[in-house]
VEXDREN-2710 file (C-alpha; in Angstrom, 1 decimal):
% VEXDREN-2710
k/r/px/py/pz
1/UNK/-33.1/43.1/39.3
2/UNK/-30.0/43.8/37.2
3/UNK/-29.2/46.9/40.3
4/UNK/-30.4/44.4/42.9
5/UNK/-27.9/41.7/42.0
6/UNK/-25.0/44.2/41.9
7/UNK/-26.0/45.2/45.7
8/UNK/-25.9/41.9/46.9
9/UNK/-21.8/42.0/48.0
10/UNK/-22.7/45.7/49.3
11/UNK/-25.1/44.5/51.4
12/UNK/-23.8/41.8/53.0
13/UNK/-20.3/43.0/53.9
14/UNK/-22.1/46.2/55.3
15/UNK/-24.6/44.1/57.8
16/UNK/-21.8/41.8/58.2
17/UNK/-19.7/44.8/60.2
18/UNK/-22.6/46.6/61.4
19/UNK/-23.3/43.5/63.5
20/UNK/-19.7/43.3/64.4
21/UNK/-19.4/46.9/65.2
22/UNK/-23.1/47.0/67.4
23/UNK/-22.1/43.8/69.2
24/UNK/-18.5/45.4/69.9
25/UNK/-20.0/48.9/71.1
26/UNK/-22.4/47.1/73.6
27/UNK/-19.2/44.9/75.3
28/UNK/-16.9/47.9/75.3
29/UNK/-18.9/50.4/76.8
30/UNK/-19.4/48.5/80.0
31/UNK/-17.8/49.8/83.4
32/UNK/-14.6/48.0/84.1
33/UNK/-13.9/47.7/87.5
34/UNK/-10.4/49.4/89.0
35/UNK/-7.3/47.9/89.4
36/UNK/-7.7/46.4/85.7
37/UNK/-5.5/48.6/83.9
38/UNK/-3.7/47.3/80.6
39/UNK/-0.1/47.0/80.2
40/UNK/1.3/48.8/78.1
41/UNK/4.6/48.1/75.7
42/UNK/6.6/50.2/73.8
43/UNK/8.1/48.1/70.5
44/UNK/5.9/49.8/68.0
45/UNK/7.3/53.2/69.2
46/UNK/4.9/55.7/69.5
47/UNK/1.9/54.2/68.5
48/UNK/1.3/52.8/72.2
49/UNK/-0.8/49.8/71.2
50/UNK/-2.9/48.8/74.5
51/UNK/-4.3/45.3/75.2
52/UNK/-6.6/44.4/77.8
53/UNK/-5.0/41.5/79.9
54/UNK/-8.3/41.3/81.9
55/UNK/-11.0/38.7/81.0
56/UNK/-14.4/40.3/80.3
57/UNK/-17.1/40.7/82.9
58/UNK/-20.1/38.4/83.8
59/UNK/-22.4/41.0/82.4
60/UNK/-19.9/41.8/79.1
61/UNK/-20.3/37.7/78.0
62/UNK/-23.7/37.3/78.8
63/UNK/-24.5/40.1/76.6
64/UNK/-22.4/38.1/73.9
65/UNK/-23.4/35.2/74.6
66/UNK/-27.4/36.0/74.8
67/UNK/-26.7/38.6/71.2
68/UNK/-25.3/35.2/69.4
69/UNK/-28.0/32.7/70.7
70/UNK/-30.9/34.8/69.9
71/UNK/-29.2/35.6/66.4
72/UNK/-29.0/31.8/66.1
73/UNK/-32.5/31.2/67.5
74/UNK/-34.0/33.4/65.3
75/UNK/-32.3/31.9/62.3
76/UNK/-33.5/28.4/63.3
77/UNK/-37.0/28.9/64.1
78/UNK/-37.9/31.0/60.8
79/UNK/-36.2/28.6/59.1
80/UNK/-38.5/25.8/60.9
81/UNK/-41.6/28.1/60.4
82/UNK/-40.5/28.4/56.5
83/UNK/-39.9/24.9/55.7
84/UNK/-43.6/23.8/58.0
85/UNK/-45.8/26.3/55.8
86/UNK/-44.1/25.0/52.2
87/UNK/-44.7/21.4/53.2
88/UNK/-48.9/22.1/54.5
89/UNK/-49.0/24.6/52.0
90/UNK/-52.0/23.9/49.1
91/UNK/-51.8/26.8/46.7
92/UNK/-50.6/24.8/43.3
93/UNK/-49.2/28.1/41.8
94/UNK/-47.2/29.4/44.4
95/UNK/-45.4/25.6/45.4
96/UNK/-46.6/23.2/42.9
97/UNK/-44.2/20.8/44.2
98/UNK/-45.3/21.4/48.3
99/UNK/-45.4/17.4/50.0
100/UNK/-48.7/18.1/50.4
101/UNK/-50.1/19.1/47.0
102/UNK/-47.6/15.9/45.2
103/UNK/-49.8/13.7/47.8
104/UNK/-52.7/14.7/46.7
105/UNK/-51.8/14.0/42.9
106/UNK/-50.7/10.7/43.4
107/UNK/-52.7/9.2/45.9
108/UNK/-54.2/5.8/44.7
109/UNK/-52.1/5.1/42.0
110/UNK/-49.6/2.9/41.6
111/UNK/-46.6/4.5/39.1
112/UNK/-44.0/1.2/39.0
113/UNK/-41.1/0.7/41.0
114/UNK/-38.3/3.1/41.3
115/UNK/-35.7/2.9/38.4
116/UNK/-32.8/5.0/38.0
117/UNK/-31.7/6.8/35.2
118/UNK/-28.1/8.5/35.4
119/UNK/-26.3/11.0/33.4
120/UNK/-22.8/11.9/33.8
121/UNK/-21.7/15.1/31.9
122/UNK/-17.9/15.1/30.6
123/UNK/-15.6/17.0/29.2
124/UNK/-12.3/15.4/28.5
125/UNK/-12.5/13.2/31.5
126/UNK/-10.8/10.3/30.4
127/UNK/-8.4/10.0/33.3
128/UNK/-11.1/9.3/35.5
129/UNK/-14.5/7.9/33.7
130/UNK/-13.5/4.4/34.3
131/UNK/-13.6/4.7/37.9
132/UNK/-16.8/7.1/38.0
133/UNK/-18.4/4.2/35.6
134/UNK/-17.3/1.1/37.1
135/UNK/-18.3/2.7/40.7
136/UNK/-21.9/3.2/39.1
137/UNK/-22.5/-0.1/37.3
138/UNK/-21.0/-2.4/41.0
139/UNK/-23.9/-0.7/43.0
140/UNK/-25.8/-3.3/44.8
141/UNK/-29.1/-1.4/42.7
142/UNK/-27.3/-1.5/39.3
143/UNK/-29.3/1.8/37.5
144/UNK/-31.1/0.8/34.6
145/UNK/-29.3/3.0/32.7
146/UNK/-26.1/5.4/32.4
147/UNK/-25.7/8.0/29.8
148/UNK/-22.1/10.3/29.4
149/UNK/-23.0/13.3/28.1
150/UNK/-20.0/13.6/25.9
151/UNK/-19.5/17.9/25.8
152/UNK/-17.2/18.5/22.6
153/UNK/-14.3/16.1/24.1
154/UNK/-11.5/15.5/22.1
155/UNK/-9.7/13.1/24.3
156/UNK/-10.8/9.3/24.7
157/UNK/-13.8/10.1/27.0
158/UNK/-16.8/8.5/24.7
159/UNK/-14.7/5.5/23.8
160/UNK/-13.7/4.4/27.3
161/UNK/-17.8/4.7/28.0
162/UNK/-18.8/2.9/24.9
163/UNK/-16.3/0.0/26.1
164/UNK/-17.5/0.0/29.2
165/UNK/-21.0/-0.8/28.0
166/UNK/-23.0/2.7/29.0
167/UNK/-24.8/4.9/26.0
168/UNK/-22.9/8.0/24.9
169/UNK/-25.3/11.2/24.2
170/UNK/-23.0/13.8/22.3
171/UNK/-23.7/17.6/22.5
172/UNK/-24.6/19.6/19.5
173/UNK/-23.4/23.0/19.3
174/UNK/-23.3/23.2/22.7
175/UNK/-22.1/26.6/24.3
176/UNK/-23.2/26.6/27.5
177/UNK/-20.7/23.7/29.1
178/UNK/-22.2/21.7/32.3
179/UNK/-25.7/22.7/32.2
180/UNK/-26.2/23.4/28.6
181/UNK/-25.0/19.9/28.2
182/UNK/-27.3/18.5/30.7
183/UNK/-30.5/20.6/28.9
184/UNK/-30.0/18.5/25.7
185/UNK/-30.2/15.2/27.3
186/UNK/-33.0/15.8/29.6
187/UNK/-34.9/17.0/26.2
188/UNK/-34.3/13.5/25.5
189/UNK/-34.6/11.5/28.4
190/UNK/-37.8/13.5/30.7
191/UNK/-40.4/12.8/28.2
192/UNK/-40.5/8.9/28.3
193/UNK/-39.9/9.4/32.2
194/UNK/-42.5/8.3/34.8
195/UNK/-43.6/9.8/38.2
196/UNK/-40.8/7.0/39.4
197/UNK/-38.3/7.2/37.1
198/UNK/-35.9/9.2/38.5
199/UNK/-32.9/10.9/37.3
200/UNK/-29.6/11.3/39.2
201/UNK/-27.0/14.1/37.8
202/UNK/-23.4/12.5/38.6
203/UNK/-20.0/14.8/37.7
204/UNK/-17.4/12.6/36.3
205/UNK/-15.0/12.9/38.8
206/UNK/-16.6/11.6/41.3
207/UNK/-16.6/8.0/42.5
208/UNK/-20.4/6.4/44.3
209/UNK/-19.9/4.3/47.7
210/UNK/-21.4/1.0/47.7
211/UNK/-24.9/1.3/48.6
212/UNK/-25.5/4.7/47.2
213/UNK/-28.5/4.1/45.0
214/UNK/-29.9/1.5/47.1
215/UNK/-30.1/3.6/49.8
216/UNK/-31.3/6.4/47.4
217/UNK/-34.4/4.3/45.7
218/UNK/-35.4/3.1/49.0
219/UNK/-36.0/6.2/50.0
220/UNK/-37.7/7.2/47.1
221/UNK/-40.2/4.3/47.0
222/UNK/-40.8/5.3/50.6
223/UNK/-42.1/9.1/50.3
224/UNK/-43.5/9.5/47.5
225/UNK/-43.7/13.2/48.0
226/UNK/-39.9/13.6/48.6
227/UNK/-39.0/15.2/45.4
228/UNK/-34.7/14.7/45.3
229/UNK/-32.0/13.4/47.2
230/UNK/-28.3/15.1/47.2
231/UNK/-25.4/12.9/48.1
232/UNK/-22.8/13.8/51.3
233/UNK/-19.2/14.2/49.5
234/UNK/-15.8/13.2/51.0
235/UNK/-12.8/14.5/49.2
236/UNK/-10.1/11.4/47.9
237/UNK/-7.5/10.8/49.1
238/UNK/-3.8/12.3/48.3
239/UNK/-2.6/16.0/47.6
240/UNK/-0.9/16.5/50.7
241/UNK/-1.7/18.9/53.0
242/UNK/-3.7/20.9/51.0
243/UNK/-6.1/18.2/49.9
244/UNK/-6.0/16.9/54.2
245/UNK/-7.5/20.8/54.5
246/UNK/-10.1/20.1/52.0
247/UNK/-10.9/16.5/53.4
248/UNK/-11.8/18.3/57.2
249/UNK/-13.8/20.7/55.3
250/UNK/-16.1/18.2/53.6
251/UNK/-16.3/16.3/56.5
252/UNK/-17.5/18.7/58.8
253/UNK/-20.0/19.9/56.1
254/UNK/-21.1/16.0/56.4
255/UNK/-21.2/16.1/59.8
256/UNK/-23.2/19.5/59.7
257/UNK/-26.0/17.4/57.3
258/UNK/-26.8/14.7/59.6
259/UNK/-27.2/16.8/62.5
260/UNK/-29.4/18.5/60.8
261/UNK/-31.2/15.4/60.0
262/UNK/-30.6/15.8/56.3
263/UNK/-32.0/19.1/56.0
264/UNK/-30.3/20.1/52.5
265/UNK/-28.1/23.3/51.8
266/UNK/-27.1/21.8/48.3
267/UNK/-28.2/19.2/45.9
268/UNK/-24.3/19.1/45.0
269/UNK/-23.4/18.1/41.9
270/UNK/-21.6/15.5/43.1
271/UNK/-24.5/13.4/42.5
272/UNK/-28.0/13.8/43.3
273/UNK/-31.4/12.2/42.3
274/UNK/-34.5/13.7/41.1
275/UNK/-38.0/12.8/40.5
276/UNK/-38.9/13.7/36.9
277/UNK/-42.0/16.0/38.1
278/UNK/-39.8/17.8/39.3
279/UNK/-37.3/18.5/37.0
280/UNK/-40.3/19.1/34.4
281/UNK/-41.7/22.1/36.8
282/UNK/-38.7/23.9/37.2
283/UNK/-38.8/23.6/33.5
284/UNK/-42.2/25.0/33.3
285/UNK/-41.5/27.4/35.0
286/UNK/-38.2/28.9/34.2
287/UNK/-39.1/32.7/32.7
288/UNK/-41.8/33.0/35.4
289/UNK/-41.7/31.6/38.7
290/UNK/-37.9/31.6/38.1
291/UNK/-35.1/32.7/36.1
292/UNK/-34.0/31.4/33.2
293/UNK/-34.9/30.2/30.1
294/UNK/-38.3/28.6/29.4
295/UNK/-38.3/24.8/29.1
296/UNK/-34.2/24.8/30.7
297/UNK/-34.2/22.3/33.5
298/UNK/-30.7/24.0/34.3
299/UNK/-30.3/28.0/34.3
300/UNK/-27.4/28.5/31.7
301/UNK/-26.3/32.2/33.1
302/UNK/-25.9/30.4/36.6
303/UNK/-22.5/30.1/37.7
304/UNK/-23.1/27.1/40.2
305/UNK/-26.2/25.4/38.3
306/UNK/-26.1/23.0/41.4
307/UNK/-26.8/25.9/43.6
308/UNK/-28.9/27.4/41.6
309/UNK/-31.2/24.1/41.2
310/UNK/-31.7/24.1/44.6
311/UNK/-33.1/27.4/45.2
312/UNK/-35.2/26.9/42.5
313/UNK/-36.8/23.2/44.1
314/UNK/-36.9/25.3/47.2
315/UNK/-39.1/27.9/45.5
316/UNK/-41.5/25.6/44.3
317/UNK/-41.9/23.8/47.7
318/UNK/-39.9/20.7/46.9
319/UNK/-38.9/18.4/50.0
320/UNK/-35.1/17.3/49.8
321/UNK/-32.9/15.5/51.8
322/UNK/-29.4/14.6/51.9
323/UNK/-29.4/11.2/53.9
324/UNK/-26.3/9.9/55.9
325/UNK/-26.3/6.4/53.5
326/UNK/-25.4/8.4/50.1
327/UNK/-21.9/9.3/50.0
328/UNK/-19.7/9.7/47.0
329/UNK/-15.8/10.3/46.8
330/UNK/-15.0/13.6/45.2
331/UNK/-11.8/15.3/43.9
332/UNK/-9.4/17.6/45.8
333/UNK/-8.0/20.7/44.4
334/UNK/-4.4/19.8/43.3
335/UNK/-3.1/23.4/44.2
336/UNK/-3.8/26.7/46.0
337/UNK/-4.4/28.4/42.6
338/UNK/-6.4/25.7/41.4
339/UNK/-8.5/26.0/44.6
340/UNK/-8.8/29.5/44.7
341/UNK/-10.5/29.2/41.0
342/UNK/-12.9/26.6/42.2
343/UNK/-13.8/28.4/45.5
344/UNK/-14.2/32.1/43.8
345/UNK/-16.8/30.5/41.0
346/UNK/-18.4/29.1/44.0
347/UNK/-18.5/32.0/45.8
348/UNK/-19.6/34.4/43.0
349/UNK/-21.7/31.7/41.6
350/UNK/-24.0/31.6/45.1
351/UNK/-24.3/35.4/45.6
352/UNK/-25.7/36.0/41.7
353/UNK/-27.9/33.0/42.5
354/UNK/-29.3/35.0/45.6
355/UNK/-29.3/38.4/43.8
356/UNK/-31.5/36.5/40.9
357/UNK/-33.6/35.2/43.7
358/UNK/-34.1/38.0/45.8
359/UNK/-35.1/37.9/49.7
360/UNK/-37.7/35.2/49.8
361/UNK/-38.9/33.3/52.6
362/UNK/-37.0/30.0/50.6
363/UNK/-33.8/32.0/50.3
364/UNK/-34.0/33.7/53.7
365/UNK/-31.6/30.9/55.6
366/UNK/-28.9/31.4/52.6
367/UNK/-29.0/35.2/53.3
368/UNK/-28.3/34.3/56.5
369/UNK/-25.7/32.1/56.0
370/UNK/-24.2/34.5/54.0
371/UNK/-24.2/37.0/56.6
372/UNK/-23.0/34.9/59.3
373/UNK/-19.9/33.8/57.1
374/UNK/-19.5/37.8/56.4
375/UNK/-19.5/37.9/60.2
376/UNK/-17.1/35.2/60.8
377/UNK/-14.2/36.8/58.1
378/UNK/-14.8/40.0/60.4
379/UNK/-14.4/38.1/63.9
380/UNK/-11.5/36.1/62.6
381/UNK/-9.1/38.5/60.8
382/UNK/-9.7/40.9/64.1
383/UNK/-8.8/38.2/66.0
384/UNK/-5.4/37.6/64.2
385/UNK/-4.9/41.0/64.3
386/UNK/-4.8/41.8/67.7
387/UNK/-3.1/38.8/68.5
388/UNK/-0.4/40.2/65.8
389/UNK/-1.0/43.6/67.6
390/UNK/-0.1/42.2/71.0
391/UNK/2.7/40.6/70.5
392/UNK/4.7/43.6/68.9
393/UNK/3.3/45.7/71.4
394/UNK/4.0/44.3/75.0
395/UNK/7.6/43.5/76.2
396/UNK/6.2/40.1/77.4
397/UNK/3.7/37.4/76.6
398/UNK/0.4/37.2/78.8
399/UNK/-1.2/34.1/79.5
400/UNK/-4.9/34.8/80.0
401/UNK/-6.4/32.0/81.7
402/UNK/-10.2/33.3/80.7
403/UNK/-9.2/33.2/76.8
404/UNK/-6.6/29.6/77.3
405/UNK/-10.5/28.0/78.0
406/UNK/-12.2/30.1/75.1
407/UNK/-9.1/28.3/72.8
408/UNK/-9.2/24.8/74.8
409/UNK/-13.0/24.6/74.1
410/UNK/-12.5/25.5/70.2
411/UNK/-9.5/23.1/70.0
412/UNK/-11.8/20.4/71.1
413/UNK/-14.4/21.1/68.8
414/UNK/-12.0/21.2/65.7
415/UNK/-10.6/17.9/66.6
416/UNK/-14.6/16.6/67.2
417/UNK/-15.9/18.0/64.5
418/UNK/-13.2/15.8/62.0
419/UNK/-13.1/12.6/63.9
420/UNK/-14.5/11.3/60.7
421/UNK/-11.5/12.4/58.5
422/UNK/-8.6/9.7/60.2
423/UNK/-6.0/10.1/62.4
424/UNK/-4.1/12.4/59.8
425/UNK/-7.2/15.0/59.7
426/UNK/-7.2/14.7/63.9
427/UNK/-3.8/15.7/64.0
428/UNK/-4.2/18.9/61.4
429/UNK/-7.0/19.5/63.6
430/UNK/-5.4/19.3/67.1
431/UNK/-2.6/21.6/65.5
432/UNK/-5.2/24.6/65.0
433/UNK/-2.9/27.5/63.3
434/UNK/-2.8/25.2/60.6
435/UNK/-6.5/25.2/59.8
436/UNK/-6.8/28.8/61.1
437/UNK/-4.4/29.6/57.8
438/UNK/-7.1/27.8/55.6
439/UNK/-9.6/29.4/57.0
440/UNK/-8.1/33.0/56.3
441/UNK/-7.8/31.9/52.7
442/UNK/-11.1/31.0/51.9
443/UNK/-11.9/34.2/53.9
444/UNK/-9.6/36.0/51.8
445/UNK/-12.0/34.3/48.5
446/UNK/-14.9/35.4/50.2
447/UNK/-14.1/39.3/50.3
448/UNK/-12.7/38.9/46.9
449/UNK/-16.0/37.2/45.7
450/UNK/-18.3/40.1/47.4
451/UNK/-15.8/42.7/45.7
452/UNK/-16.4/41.8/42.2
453/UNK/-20.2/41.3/41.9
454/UNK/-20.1/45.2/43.9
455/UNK/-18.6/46.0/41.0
456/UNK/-20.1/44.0/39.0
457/UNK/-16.8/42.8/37.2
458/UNK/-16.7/40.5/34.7
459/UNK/-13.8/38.9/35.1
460/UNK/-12.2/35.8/33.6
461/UNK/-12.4/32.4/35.2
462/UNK/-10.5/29.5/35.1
463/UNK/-11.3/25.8/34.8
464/UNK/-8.6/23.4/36.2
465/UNK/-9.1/20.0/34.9
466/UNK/-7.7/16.2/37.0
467/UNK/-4.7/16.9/35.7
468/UNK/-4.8/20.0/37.5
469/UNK/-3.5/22.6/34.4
470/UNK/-5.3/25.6/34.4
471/UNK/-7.4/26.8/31.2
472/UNK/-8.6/30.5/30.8
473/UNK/-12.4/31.0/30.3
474/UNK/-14.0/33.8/30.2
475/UNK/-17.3/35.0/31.7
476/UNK/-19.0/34.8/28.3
477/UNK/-17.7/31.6/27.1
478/UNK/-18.6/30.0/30.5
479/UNK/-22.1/31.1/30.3
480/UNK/-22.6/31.8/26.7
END
């Protein structure tokens, strides 16, 4: 396993540019007709860069057009076949939380109404409990309770929560930060749980929309089989262009949720609800079924416990959603460096999580997401590139008319795609090259992510707190 996890960035990057390579091969070697010939410029002296001012054939982009859609085809409908046979699927050992086996336990009784049960672990978050709390305890379903798990703070975190009227659990000995945290409470708190007394994990920087848990229990009362909900994040406002980038981002992830009618990627720690059962079975069977420790709700070694939650309610057959009416406010990086911290842990964090997992039929559609995102780095820095390439090689500009609609139609769909975001993420939208520069940096944490679990570095992290000053943390003392 230890071998498998360190081929995980190896194997991606690899498939990633054999596709590119395979797909480039197949348009290149087709016959161009004659009178095409390039033009050819002289500025980078003798290297006699060439670039093609003729649009490709019929033939050329129905070959890319057909290679992507049955790619994307393919994708879909194993990842339709997947989800079918875990939700009809019977065998109690293999998916003991499938819909239909959960059915079949609790059919004809009656387990109370939904209640709600939150916890919100913190670590010297006084500068923004208050307004995580007070968002919590307006909701038009006010949750029976709200425990801060207080991790060793030393600031005024407990004291603002105690004033504001919610219980306080304290950490003992705690070295395992987020998730370790949460492990202590839920040894407290799942036991006197019912089948309906859920439990929703909130970070403390993070402020609920009115509605959120109304919306959330409704649902819950409704499908009794539907074992957790995961809320759709918008990023705050403020942080100037950098946290404008970040607020596009989140929503076209939003907007990627609903069309997909909710199907989950995440359960984000934002905030998201869960059905005791099953937080108690991924419990049960953490050291078997799935990594982990035996009796941990939350894998400690995990970099992104959110992520790695997921995969393992996925592996035991667990239906999720991530409905349009749950949607929570979230904090913006501050600054590149800061974001370049949280995006590499995220990064990392989900290929060790797929390296645990292995190539299952539940992890399949993050492989190939994965993969397609490895594709996409390749695709775009070529595409710079040559635009780079051309300009320093001909003597004038050429306007293409073919590639001006390939460009019009992508504008469009970056200004579409944010509509959500305001005028101000329109505008960073319409203005493309903008956005094209983000992209290339979370690009740039992508290859940099695959790089170090090749080689298997264990390199130090960094946790930036609201503030936004960086603290160093090292691999060990992050995961114990």
């Amino acid at each position: 396993m230890g071998r498998f996890q360190r081929a995980v960035g190896v194997l991606i990057l690899g498939t990633s540019l054999l596709g590119a390579v395979l797909l480039w091969s197949a348009v290149s070697t087709t016959d161009r007709k004659a009178g095409g010939a390039p033009q050819e410029g002289f500025v980078l002296g003798i290297w006699q860069v060439f670039y093609d001012t003729q649009a490709p054939s019929r033939r050329e982009l129905l070959m890319a057009a057909g290679l992507a859609l049955l790619f994307a085809a393919g994708v879909a409908l194993l990842e339709r076949r997947i989800t079918n046979r875990s939700r009809r699927s019977e065998d109690l050992h293999l998916l003991p939380l499938a819909p239909k086996i959960v059915m079949a336990q609790t059919r004809g009784v009656f387990h109370g109404p939904v209640t709600v049960t939150v916890l919100v672990p913190a670590h010297n978050e006084a500068a923004c409990i208050a307004d995580t709390l007070s968002s919590l305890l307006a909701q038009s379903h006010r949750p029976e309770r709200v425990i801060v798990v207080a991790d060793n703070c030393t600031d005024a975190t407990e004291e603002i929560a105690l004033r504001l009227g919610v219980e306080v659990f304290r950490t003992v000995d705690n070295r395992h930060k987020k998730a370790g945290g949460l492990n202590q409470v839920l040894r407290e708190v799942l036991p006197g749980q019912g089948e309906n007394d859920c439990v929703m994990v909130m970070d403390a920087d993070t402020v609920l929309d009115d509605g959120f848990l109304e919306a959330a229990v409704r649902r819950m009362s409704a499908d009794r089989a539907l074992m957790a909900i995961g809320g759709l994040f918008y990023g705050e406002q403020g942080k100037g262009l950098l946290g404008q980038f970040q607020r596009n981002e989140y929503a076209r992830y939003a907007r990627e949720m609903e069309r997909r009618r909710g199907r989950v990627f995440v359960l984000t720690g934002t905030a998201s609800m869960f059905r005791p059962r099953a937080l108690r079975t991924v419990a049960a069977e953490r050291g078997h079924a799935l990594p982990g420790v035996p009796g941990d709700v939350y894998d400690t070694v995990a970099l992104t416990e959110d992520n790695e939650l997921t995969l393992a309610l996925k592996s035991l057959g667990g239906l999720m959603i991530s409905p349009p009416d749950c949607t929570v406010v979230t904090e913006v990086m501050p600054t590149w460096r800061a974001l370049w911290v949280q995006r590499l842990r995220w990064q990392r964090g989900a290929l060790e999580n797929l390296g645990a997992y292995g190539l299952t039929p539940q992890t399949f559609r993050y492989w190939a997401q994965q993969l397609g995102i490895g594709y996409g780095v390749v695709a775009l820095s070529s595409y710079l590139l040559l635009i780079g390439l051309m300009v320093l090689s001909l003597d004038h500009w050429v306007w293409v008319p073919f590639w001006l609609g390939i460009g019009l139609v992508f504008l469009v769909e970056r200004v579409v795609s944010v509509w959500r975001a305001g005028p101000a993420g329109r505008l960073l939208g319409l203005t493309l090259f903008p956005e094209l520069v983000f992209a290339m940096f979370l690009n740039v944490v992508y290859v940099k992510g695959i790089i170090d679990i090749s080689l298997a570095r264990s390199a130090s992290w960094e946790h930036t707190d609201v503030a936004g000053a960086p603290s160093h943390l090292s691999i060990a003392e992050r995961v114990g």
